[in-house]
PyMOL Python script that loads the backbone (N, CA, C, O; Angstrom):
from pymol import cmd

cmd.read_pdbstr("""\
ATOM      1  N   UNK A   1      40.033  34.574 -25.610  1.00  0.00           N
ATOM      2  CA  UNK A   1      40.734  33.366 -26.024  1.00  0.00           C
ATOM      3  C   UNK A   1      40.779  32.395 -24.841  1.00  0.00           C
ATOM      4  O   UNK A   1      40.878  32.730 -23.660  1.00  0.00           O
ATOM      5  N   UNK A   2      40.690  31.094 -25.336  1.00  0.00           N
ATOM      6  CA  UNK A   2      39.959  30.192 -24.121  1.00  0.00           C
ATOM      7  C   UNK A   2      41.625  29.351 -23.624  1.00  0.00           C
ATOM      8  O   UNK A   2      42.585  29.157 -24.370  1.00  0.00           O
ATOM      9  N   UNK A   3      41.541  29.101 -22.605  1.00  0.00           N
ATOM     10  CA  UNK A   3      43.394  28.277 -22.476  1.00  0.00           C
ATOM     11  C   UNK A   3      44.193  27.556 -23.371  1.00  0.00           C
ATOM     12  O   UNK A   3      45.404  27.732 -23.505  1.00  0.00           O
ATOM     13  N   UNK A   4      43.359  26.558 -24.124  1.00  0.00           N
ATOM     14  CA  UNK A   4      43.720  25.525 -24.943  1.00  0.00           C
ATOM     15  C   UNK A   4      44.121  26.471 -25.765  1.00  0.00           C
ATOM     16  O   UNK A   4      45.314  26.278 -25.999  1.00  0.00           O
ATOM     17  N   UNK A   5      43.609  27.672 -26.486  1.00  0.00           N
ATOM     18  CA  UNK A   5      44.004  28.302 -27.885  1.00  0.00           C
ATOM     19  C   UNK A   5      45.413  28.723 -27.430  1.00  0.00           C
ATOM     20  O   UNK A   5      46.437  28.223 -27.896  1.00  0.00           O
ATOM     21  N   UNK A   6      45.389  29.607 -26.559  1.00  0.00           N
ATOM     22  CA  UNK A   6      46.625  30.119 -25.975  1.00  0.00           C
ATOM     23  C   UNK A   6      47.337  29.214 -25.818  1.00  0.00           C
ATOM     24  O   UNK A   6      48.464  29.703 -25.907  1.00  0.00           O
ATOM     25  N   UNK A   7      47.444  27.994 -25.603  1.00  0.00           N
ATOM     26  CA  UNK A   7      48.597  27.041 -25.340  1.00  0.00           C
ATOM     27  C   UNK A   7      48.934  26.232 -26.475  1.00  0.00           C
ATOM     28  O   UNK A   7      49.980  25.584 -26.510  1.00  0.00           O
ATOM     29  N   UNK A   8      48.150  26.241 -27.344  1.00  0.00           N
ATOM     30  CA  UNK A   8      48.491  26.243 -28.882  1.00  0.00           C
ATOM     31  C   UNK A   8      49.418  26.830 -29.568  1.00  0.00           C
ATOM     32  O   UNK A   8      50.467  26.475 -30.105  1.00  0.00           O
ATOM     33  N   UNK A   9      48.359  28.583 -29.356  1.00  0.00           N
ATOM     34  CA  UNK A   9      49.711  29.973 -29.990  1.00  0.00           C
ATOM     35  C   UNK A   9      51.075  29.506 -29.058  1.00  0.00           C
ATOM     36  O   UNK A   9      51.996  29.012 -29.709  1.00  0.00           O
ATOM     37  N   UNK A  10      51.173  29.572 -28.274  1.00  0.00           N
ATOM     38  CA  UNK A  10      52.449  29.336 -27.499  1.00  0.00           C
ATOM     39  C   UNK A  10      52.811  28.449 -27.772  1.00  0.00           C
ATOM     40  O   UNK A  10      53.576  28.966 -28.585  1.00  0.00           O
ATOM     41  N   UNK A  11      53.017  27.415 -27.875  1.00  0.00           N
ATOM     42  CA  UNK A  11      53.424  26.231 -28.684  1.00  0.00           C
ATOM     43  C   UNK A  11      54.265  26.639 -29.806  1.00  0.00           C
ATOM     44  O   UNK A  11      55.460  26.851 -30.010  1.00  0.00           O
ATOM     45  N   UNK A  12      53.338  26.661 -30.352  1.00  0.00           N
ATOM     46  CA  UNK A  12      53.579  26.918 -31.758  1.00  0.00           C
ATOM     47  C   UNK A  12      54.476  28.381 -32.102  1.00  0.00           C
ATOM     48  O   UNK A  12      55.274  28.406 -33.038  1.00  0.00           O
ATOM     49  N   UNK A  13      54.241  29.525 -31.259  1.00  0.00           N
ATOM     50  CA  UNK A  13      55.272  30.267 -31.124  1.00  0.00           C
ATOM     51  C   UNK A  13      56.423  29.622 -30.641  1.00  0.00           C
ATOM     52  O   UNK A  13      57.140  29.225 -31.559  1.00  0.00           O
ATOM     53  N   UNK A  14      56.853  29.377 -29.488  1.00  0.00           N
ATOM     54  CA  UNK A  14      57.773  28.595 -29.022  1.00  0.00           C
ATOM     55  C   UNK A  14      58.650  27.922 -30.205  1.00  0.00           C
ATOM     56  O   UNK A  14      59.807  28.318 -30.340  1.00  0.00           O
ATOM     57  N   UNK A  15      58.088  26.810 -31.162  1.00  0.00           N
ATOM     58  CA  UNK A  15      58.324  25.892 -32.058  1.00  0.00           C
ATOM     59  C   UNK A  15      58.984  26.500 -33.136  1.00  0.00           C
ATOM     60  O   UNK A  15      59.918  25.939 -33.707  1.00  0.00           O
ATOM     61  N   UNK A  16      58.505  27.769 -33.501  1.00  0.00           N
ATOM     62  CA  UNK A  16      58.945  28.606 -34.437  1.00  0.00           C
ATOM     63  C   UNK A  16      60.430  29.454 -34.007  1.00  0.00           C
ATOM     64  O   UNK A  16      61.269  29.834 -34.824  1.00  0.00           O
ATOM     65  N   UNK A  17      60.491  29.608 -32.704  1.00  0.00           N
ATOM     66  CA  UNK A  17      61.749  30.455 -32.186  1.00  0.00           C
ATOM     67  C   UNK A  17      62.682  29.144 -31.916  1.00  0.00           C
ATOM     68  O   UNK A  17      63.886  29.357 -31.774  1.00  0.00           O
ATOM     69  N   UNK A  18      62.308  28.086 -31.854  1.00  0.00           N
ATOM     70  CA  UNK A  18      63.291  26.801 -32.133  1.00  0.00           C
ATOM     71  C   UNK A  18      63.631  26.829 -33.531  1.00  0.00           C
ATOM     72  O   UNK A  18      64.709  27.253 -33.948  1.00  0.00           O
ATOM     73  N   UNK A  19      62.869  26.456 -34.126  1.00  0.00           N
ATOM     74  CA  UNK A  19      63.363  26.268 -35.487  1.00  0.00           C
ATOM     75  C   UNK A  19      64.563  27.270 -36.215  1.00  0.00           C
ATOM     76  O   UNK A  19      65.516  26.999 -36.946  1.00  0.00           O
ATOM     77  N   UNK A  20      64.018  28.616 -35.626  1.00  0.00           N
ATOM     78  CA  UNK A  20      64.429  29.808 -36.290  1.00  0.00           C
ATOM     79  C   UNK A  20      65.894  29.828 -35.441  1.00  0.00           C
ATOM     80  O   UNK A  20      66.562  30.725 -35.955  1.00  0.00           O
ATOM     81  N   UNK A  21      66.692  29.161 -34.289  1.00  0.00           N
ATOM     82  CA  UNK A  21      67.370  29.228 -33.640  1.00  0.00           C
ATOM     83  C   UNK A  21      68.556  28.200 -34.028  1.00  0.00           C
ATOM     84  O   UNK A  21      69.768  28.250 -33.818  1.00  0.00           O
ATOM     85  N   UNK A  22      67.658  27.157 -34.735  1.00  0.00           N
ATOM     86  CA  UNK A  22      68.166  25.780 -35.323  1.00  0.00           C
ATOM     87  C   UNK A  22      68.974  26.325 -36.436  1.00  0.00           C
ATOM     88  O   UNK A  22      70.198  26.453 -36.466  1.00  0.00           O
ATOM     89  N   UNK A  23      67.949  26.679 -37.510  1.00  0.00           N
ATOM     90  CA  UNK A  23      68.738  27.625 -38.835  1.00  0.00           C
ATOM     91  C   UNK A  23      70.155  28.107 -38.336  1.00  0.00           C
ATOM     92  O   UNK A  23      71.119  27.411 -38.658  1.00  0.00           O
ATOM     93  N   UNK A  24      70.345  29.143 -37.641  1.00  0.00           N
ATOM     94  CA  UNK A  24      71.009  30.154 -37.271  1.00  0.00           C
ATOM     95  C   UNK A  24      72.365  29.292 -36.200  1.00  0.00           C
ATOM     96  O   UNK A  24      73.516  29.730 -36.229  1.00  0.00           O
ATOM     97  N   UNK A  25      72.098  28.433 -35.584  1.00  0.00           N
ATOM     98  CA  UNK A  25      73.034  27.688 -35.300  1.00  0.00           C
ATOM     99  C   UNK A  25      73.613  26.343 -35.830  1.00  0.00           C
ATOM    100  O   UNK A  25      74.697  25.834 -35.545  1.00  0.00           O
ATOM    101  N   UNK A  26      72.556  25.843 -36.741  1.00  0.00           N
ATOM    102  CA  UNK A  26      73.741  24.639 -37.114  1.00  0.00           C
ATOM    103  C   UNK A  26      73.003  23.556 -36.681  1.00  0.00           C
ATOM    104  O   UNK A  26      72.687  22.700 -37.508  1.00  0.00           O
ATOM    105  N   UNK A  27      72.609  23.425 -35.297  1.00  0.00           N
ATOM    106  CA  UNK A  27      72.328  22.337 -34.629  1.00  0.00           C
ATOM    107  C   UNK A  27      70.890  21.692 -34.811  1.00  0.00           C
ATOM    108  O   UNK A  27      70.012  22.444 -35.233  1.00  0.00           O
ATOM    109  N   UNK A  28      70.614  20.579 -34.577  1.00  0.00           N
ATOM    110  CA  UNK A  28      69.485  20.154 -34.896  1.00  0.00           C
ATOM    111  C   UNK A  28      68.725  20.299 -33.763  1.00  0.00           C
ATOM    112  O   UNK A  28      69.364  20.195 -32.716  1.00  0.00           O
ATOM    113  N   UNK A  29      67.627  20.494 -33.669  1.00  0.00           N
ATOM    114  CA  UNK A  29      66.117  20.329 -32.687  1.00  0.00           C
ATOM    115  C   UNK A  29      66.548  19.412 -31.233  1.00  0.00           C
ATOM    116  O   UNK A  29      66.260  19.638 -30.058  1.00  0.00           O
ATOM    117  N   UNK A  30      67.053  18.714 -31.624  1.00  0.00           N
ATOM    118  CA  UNK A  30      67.048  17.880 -30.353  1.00  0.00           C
ATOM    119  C   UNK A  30      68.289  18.012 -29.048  1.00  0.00           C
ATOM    120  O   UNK A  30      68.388  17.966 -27.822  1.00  0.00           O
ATOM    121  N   UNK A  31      69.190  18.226 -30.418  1.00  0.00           N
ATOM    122  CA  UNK A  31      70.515  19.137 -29.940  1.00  0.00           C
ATOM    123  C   UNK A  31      70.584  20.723 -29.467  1.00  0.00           C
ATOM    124  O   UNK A  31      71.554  21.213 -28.889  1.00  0.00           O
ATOM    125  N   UNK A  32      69.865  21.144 -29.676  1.00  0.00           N
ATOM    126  CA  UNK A  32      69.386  22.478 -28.894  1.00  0.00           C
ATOM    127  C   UNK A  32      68.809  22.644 -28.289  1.00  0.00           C
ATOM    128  O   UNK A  32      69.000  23.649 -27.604  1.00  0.00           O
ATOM    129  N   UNK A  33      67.624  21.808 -28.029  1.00  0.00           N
ATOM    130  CA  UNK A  33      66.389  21.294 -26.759  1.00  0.00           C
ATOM    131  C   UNK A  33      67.341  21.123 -25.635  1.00  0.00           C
ATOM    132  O   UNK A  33      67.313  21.625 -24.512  1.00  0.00           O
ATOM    133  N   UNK A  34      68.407  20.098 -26.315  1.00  0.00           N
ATOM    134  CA  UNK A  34      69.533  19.645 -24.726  1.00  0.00           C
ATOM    135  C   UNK A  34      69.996  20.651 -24.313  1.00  0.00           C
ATOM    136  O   UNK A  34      69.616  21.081 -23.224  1.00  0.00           O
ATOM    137  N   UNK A  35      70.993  21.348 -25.095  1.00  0.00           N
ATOM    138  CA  UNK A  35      71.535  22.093 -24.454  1.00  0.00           C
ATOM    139  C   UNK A  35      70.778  23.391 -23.825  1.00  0.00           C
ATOM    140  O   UNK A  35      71.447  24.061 -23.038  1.00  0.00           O
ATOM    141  N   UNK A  36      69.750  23.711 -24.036  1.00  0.00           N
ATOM    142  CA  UNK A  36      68.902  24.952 -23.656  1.00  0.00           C
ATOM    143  C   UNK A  36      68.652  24.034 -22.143  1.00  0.00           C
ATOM    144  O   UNK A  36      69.032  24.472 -21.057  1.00  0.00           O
ATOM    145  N   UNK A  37      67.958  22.723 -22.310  1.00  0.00           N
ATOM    146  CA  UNK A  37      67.841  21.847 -20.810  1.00  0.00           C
ATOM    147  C   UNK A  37      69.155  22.010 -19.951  1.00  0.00           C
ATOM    148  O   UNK A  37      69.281  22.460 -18.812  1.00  0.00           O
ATOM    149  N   UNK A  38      69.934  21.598 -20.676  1.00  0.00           N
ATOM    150  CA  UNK A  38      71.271  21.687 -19.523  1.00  0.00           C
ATOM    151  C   UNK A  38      71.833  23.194 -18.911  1.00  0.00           C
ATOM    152  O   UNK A  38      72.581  23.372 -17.951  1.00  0.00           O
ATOM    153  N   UNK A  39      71.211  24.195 -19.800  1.00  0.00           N
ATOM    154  CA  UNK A  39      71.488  25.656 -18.914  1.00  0.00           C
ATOM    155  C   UNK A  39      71.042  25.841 -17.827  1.00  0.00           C
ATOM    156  O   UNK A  39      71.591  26.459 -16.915  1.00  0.00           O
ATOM    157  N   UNK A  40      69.458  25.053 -17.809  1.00  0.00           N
ATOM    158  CA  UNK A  40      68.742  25.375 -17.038  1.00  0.00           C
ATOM    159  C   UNK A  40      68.321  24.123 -15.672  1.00  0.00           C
ATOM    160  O   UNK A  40      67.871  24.311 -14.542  1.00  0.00           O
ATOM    161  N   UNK A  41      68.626  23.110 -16.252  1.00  0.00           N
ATOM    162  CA  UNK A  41      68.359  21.815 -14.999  1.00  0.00           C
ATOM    163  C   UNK A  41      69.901  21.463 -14.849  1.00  0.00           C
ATOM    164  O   UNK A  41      70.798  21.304 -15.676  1.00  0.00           O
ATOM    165  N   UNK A  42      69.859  21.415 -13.706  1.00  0.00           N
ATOM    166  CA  UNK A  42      71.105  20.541 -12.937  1.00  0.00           C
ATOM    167  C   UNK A  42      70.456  19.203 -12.338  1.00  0.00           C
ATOM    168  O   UNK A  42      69.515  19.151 -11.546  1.00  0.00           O
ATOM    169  N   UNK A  43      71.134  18.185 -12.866  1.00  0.00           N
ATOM    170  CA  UNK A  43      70.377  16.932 -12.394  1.00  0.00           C
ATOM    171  C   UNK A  43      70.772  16.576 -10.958  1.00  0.00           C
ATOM    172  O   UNK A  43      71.977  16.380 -10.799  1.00  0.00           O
ATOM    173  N   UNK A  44      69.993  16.458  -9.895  1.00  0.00           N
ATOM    174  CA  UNK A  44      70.489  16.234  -8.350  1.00  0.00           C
ATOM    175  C   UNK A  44      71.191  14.837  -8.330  1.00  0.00           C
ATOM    176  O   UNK A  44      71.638  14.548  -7.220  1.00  0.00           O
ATOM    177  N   UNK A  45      71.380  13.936  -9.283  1.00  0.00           N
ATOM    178  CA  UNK A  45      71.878  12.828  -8.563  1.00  0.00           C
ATOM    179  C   UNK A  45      72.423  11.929 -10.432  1.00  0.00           C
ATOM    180  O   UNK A  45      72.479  12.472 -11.535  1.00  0.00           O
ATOM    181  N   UNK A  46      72.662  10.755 -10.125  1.00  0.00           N
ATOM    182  CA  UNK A  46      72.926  10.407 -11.307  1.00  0.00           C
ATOM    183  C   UNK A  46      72.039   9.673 -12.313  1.00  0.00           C
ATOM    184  O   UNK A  46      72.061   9.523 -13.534  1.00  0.00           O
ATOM    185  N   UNK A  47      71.279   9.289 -11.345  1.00  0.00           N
ATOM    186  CA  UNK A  47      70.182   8.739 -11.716  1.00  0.00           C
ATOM    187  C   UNK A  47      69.554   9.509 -13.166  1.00  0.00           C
ATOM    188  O   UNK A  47      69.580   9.035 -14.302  1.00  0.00           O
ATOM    189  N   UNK A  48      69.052  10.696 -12.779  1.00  0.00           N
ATOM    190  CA  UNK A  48      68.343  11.805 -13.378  1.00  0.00           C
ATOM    191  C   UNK A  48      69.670  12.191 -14.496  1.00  0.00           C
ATOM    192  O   UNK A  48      69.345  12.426 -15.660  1.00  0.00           O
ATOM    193  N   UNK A  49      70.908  12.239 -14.181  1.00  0.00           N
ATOM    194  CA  UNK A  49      71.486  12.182 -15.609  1.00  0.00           C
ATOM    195  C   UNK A  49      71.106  11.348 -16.528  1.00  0.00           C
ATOM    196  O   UNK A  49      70.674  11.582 -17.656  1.00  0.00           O
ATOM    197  N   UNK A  50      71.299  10.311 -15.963  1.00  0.00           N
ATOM    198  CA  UNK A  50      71.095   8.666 -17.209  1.00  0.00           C
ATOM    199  C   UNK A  50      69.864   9.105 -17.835  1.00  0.00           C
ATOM    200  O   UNK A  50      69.897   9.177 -19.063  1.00  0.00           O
ATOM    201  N   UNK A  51      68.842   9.396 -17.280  1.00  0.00           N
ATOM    202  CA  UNK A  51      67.515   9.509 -17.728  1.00  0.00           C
ATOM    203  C   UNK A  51      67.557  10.594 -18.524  1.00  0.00           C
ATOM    204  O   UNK A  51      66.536  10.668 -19.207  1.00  0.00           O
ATOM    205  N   UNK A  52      68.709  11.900 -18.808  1.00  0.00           N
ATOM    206  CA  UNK A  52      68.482  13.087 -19.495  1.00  0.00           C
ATOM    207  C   UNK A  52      69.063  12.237 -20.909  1.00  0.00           C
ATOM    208  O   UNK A  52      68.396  12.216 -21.943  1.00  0.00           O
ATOM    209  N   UNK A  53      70.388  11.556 -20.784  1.00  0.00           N
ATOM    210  CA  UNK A  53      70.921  11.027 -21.695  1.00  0.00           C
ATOM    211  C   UNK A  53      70.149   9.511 -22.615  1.00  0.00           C
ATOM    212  O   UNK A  53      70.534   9.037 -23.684  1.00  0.00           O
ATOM    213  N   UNK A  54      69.333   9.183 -22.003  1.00  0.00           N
ATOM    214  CA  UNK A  54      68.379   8.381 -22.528  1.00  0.00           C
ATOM    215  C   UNK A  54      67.504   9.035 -23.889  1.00  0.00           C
ATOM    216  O   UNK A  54      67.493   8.973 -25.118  1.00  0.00           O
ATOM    217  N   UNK A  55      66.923   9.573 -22.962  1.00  0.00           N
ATOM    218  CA  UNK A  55      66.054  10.598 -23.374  1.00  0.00           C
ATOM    219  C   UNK A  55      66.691  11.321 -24.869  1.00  0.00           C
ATOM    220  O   UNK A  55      65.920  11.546 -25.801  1.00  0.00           O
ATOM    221  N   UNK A  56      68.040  11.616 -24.957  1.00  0.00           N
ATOM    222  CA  UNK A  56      68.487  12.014 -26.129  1.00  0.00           C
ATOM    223  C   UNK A  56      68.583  11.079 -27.022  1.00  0.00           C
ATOM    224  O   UNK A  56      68.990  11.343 -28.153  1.00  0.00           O
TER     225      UNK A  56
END
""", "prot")
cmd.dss("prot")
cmd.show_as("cartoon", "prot")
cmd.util.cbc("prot")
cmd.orient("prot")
Protein backbone atom coordinates (compact mmCIF):
# COMPACT_ATOMS: atom_id res chain seq x y z
CA UNK A 1 0.00 0.00 0.00
CA UNK A 2 1.49 3.19 -1.38
CA UNK A 3 1.33 6.49 1.31
CA UNK A 4 -1.49 8.32 -0.24
CA UNK A 5 -3.80 5.03 0.25
CA UNK A 6 -2.78 4.79 3.81
CA UNK A 7 -3.49 8.37 4.48
CA UNK A 8 -6.79 7.99 3.01
CA UNK A 9 -7.64 4.68 5.24
CA UNK A 10 -6.56 6.87 8.10
CA UNK A 11 -8.53 9.61 7.34
CA UNK A 12 -11.26 8.12 6.84
CA UNK A 13 -10.78 5.83 9.84
CA UNK A 14 -10.12 8.75 11.96
CA UNK A 15 -13.54 10.44 10.45
CA UNK A 16 -15.49 7.48 11.37
CA UNK A 17 -14.22 7.37 15.21
CA UNK A 18 -15.38 11.16 15.10
CA UNK A 19 -18.54 10.66 13.95
CA UNK A 20 -19.09 7.56 16.06
CA UNK A 21 -17.93 9.81 19.16
CA UNK A 22 -20.34 12.66 17.96
CA UNK A 23 -23.43 10.12 18.16
CA UNK A 24 -22.48 9.03 21.60
CA UNK A 25 -21.89 12.48 22.95
CA UNK A 26 -24.32 14.90 21.80
CA UNK A 27 -21.90 17.27 20.39
CA UNK A 28 -21.40 18.27 16.97
CA UNK A 29 -18.07 17.71 14.78
CA UNK A 30 -16.72 20.91 15.30
CA UNK A 31 -17.48 21.00 18.93
CA UNK A 32 -15.54 17.95 19.60
CA UNK A 33 -12.64 18.71 17.16
CA UNK A 34 -12.29 21.80 19.83
CA UNK A 35 -12.41 20.30 22.63
CA UNK A 36 -10.19 17.14 21.73
CA UNK A 37 -7.71 20.46 20.41
CA UNK A 38 -7.91 22.07 23.70
CA UNK A 39 -6.77 18.75 25.66
CA UNK A 40 -4.06 18.70 23.73
CA UNK A 41 -2.65 22.40 22.57
CA UNK A 42 -2.06 25.03 25.05
CA UNK A 43 -1.89 28.21 23.13
CA UNK A 44 1.61 30.09 24.15
CA UNK A 45 0.31 33.53 23.92
CA UNK A 46 -2.99 35.22 23.04
CA UNK A 47 -2.57 35.73 19.87
CA UNK A 48 -2.85 31.89 19.02
CA UNK A 49 -6.03 31.87 21.23
CA UNK A 50 -7.92 34.43 19.01
CA UNK A 51 -6.86 32.39 16.09
CA UNK A 52 -8.24 28.94 17.84
CA UNK A 53 -11.52 30.90 18.47
CA UNK A 54 -11.73 32.24 14.96
CA UNK A 55 -11.23 29.26 13.58
CA UNK A 56 -14.43 27.92 15.44
Amino acid sequence: MNKAKISIALTKSLLKQINDECKQTGLSRSSFIEMILRQYYRPKDQKETAVLRAAH
